[in-house]
ZADO-1210 file (C-alpha; in nm, 4 decimals, padded with zeros to 6 digits):
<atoms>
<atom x="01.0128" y="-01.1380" z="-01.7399" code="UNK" pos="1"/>
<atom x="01.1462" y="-00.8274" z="-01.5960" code="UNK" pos="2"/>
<atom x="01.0028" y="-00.6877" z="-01.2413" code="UNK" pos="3"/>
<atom x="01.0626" y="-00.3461" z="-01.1537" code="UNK" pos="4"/>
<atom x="01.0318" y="-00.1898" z="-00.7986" code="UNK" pos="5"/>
<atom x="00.8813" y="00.1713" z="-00.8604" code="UNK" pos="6"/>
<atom x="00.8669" y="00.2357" z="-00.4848" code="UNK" pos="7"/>
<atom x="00.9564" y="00.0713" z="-00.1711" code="UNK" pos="8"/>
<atom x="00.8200" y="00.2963" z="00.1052" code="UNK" pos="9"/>
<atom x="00.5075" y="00.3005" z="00.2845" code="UNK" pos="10"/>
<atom x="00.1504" y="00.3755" z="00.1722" code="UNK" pos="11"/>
<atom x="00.2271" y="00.7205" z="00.2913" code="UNK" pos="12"/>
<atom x="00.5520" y="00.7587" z="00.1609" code="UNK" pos="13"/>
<atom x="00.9006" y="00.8998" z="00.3632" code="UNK" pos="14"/>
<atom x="00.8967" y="01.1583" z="00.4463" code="UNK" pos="15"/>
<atom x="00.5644" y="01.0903" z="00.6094" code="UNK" pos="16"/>
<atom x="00.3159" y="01.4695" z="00.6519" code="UNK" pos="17"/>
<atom x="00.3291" y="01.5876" z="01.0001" code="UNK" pos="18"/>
<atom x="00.5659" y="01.2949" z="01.1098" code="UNK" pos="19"/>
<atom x="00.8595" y="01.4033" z="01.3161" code="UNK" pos="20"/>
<atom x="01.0860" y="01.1493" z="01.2882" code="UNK" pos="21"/>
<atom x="01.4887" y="01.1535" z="01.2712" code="UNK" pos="22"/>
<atom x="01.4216" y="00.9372" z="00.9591" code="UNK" pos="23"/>
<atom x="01.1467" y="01.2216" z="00.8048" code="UNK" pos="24"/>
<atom x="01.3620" y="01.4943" z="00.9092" code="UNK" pos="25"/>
<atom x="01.6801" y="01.3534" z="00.7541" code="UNK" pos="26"/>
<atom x="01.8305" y="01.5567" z="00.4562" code="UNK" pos="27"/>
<atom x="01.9748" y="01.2588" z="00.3379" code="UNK" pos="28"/>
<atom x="01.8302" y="01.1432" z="-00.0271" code="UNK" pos="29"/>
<atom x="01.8499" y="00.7846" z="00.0774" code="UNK" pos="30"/>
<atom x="01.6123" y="00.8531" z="00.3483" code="UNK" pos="31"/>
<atom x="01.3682" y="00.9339" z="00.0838" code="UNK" pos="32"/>
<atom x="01.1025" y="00.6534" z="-00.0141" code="UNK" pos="33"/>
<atom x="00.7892" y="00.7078" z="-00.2844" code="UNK" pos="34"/>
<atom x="00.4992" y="00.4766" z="-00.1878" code="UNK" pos="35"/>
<atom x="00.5291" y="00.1213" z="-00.3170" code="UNK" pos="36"/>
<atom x="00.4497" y="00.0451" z="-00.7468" code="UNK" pos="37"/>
<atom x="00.5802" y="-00.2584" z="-00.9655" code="UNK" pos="38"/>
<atom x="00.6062" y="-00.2274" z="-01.3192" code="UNK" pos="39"/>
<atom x="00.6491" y="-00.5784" z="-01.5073" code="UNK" pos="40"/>
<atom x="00.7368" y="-00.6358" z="-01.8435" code="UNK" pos="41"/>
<atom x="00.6784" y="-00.9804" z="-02.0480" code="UNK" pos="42"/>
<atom x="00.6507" y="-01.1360" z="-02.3499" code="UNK" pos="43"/>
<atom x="00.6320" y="-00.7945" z="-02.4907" code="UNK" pos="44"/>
<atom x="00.3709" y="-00.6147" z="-02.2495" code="UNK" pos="45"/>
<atom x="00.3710" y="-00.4195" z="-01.9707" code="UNK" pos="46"/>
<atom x="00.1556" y="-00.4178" z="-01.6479" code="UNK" pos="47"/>
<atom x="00.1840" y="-00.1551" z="-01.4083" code="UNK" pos="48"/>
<atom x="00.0387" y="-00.2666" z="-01.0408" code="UNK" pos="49"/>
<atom x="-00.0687" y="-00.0100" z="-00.7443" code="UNK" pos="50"/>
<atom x="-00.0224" y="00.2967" z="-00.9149" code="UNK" pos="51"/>
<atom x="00.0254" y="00.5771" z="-00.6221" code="UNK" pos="52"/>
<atom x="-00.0008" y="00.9447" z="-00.6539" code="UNK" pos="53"/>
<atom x="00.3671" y="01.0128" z="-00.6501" code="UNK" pos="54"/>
<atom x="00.3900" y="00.8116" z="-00.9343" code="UNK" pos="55"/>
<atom x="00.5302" y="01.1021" z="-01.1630" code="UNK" pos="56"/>
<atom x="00.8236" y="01.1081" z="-01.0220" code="UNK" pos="57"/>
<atom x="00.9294" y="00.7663" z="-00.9950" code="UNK" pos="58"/>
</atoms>
């Protein structure tokens, strides 16, 4: 079984919208988080689990 951690941020995402934040303002990428998805793969199948919106670009 493989587990795969699409997104590790909160249900919002970070940057959070209107939040003001040293961590939301940062220009650093690794301040960046997409909202929280798992993809797992087994025995040949794969199930993805709490598909957000952002889920494009992960």
């Amino acid at each position: 079984m493989r587990v795969t951690f699409l997104g590790t941020g909160t249900s919002y995402g970070v940057p959070m919208p209107g939040c003001d934040c040293a961590v939301c303002r940062s220009t650093d990428p690794r301040d960046k988080r997409y909202r929280t998805a798992i993809l797992v793969e087994a025995a040949g199948k794969t199930l993805l689990i709490d598909t957000p919106p952002d889920l494009r670009t992960q």
